[in-house]
LOMAR-335192 format. One line per field, with one value per residue (C-alpha): residue number from 1; x, y, z. Coordinates in Angstrom, 3 decimals. Each point is the difference from the previous one (the first is absolute). Layout:
i: NUM; ...
px: X; ...
py: Y; ...
pz: Z; ...
***
This chain:
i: 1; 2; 3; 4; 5; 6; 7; 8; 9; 10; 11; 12; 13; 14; 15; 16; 17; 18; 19; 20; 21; 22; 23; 24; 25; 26; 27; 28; 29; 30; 31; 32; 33; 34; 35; 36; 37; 38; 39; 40; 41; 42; 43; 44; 45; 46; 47; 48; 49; 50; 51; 52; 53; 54; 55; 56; 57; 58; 59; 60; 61; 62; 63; 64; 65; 66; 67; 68; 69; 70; 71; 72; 73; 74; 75; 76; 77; 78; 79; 80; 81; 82; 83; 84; 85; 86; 87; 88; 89; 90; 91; 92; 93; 94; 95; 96; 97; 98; 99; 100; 101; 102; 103; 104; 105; 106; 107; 108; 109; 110; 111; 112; 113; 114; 115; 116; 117; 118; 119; 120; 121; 122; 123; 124; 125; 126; 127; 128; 129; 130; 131; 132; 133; 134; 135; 136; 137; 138; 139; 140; 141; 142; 143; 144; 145; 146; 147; 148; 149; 150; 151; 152; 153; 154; 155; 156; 157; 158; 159; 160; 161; 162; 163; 164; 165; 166; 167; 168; 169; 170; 171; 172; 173; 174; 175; 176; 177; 178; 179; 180; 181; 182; 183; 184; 185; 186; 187; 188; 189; 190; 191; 192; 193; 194; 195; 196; 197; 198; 199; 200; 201; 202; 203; 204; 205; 206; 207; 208; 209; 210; 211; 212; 213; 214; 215; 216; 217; 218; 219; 220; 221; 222; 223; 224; 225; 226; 227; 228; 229; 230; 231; 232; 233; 234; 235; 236
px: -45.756; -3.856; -0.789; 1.144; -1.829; -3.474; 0.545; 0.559; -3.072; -2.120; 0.844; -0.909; -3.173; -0.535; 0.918; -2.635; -2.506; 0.136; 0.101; -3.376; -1.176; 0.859; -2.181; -2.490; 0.171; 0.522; -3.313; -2.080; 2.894; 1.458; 2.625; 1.182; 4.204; 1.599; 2.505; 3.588; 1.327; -1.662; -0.578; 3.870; 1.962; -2.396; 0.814; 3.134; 0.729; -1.627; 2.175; 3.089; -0.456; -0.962; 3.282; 1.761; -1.665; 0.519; 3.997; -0.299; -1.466; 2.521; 2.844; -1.634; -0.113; 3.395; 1.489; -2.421; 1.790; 3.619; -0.838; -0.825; 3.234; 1.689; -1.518; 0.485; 3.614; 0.373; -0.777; 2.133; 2.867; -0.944; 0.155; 3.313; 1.737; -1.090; 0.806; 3.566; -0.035; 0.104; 2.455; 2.365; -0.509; -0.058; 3.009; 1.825; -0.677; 1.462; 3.250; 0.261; -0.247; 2.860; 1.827; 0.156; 0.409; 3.249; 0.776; -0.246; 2.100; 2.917; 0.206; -0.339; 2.429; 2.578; -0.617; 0.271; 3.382; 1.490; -0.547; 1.154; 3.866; -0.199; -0.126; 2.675; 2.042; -0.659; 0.775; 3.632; 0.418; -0.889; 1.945; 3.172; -0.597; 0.220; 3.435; 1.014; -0.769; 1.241; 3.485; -0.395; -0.494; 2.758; 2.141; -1.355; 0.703; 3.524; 0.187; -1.093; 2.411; 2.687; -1.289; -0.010; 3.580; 0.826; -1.352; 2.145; 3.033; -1.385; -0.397; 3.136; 2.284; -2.549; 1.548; 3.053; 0.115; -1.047; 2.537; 2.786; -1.180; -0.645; 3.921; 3.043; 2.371; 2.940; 2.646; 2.257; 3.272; 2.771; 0.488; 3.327; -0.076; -0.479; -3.436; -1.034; -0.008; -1.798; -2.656; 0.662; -0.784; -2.913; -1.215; 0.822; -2.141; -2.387; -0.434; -0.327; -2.384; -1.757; 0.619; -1.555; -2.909; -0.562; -0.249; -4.031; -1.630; -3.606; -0.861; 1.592; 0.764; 1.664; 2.804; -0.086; 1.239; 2.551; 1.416; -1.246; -2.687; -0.465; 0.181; 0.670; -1.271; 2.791; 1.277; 0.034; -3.120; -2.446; -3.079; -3.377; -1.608; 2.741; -0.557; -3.326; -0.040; 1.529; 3.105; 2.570; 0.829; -1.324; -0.271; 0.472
py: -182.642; 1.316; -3.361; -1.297; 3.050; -0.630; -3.899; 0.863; 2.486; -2.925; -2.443; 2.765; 0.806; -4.173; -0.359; 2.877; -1.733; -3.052; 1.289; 2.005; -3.355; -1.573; 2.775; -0.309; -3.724; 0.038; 1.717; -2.869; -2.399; 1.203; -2.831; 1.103; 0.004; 2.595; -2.078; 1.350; -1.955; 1.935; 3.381; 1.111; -1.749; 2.461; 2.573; -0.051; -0.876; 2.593; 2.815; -1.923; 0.300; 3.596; 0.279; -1.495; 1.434; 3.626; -1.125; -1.055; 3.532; 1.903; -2.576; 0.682; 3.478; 0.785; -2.820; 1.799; 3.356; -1.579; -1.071; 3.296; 1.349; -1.953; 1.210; 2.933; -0.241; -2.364; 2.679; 2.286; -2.423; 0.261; 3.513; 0.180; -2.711; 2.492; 2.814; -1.748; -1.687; 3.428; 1.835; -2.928; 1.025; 3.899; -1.345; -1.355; 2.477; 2.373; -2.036; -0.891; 4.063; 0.414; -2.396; 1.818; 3.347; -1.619; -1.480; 3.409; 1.888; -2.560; 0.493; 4.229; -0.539; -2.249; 2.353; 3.381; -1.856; -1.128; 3.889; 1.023; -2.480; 1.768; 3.275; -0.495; -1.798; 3.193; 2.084; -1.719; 0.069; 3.983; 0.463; -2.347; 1.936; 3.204; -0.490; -1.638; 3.899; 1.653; -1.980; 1.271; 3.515; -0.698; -1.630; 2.783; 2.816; -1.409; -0.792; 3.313; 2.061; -2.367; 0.997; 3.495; -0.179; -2.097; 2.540; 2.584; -2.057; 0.161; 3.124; 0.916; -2.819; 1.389; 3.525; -1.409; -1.395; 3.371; 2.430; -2.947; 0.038; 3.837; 0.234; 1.292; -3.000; 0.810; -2.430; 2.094; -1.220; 1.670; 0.456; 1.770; 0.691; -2.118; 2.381; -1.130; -3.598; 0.580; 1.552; -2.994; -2.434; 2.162; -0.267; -3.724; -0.499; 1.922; -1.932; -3.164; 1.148; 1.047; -3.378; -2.186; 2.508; -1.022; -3.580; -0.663; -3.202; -0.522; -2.954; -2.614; -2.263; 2.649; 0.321; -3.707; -0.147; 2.880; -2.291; 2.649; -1.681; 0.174; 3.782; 1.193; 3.512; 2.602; -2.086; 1.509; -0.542; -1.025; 1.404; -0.264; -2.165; -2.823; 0.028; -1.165; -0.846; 3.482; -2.239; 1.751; -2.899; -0.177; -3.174; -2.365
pz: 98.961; -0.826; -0.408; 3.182; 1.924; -1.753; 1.225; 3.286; -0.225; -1.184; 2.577; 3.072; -1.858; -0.298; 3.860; 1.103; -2.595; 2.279; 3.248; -1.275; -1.444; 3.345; 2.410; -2.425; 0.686; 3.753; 0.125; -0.562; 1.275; 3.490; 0.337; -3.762; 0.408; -2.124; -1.530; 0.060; -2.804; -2.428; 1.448; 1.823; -3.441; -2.259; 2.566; 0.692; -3.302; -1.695; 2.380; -0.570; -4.272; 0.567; 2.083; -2.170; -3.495; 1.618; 0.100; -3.169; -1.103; 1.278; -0.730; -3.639; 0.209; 1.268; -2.626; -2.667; 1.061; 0.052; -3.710; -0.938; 1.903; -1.927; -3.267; 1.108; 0.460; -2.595; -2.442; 1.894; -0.479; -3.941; 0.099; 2.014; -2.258; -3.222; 2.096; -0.077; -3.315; -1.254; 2.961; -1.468; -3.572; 0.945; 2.156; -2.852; -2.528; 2.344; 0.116; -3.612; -0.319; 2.880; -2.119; -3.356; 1.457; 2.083; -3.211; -2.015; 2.812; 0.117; -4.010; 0.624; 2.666; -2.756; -2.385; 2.250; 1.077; -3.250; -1.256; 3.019; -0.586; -3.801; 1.482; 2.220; -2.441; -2.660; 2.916; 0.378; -3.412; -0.928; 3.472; -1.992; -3.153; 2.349; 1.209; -3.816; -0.907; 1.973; 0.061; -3.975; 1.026; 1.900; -3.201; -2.176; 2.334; 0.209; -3.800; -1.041; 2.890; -1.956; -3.381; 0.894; 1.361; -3.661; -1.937; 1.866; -0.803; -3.191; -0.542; 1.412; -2.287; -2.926; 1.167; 0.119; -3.318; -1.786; 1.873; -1.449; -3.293; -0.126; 1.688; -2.730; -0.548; 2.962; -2.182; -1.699; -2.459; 2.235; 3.825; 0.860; 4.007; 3.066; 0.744; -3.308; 0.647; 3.178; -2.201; -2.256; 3.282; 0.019; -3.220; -0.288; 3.375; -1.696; -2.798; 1.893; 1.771; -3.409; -1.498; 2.823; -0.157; -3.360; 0.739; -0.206; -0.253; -1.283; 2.162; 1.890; -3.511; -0.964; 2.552; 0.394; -3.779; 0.563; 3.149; 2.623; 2.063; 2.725; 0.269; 2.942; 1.089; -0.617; -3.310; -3.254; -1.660; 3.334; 0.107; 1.600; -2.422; 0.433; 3.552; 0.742; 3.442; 0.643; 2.025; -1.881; -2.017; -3.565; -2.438; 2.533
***
């Protein structure tokens, strides 16, 4: 150290003191021995603390400069670890943030799915509700060609009916000549034709109580409202 240095200064200036001392002596003693114990130990001793104070110095100086190296990266260190501290925070905000919006996007997703198995089931059920109609298109295309074809019948038994009823009885009291009972065949084929015209039948109690049902189409007294099915068979 300083200390050391200045010691060492001190005991060169102490050994010149006495070798000065010791000329100044030898002048008025000649045989005056300059006496080595005291002069080479202040001497050489003095050179060797200077020596070794100057280490010291710099030994000081570069530890002095390590310490502040280490200040210096010491605070560096403190700035890095807050640097980090908040990278980790920043960090997990970030993934906290990732989080919910995976979170939020798995329930769109659910959601955007389960709408998606509604639509298709609505789908297969309009497309079911499809072919239900038009299988009754179908039905009521067939039902009404039927009902058309009925209400020809009808119109033709109805036709029927009138030109019987409108028809001069063909019975007469006396029939004298083979011819005249072919034109009695006639008129008695006539007349049951005219009489199983006549049969008619409100509804299907009705010809179950007169014993008729079923009717079958082509029997006296069927008709399209007995036969509902259009089958040809009426009051089952």
């Amino acid at each position: 150290m300083i200390a050391i240095s200045i010691l060492g200064v001190f005991a060169i200036i102490s050994a010149l003191i006495y070798l000065v001392f010791h000329f100044i002596k030898k002048l008025k003693d000649k045989e005056r021995v300059l006496s080595k114990k005291i002069f080479y130990p202040f001497l050489i001793g003095g050179f060797v603390l200077i020596i070794i104070g100057s280490a010291e110095i710099g030994t000081q100086a570069r530890l002095n400069e390590a310490l502040e190296d280490v200040e210096v990266l010491t605070t560096e260190n403190k700035s890095l670890e807050s640097e980090k501290d908040e990278l980790e925070t920043a960090l997990l905000e970030l993934e906290t943030e990732h989080e919910e919006d995976v979170s939020g996007l798995e329930d769109e997703v659910k959601k955007l799915s389960s709408e998606n198995d509604d639509y298709k089931k609505q789908i297969a059920s309009l497309e079911s509700q499809d072919a239900e109609i038009e299988e009754l298109e179908k039905k009521v295309s067939e039902l009404t060609a039927e009902n058309k074809e009925l209400d020809s019948e009808v119109s033709s038994l109805e036709s029927q009916l009138a030109s019987a009823k409108a028809a001069p009885p063909t019975s007469t009291a006396s029939a004298s000549t083979g011819g005249s009972s072919g034109s009695s065949g006639s008129s008695s084929s006539s007349g049951s034709t005219t009489a199983s015209t006549d049969v008619y039948y409100k509804n299907c109690t009705e010809a179950r109580n007169a014993g008729a049902a079923p009717v079958y189409k082509g029997d006296p007294g069927y008709a399209s409202h007995l036969d509902r099915d259009g089958d040809g068979v009426g009051c089952e």
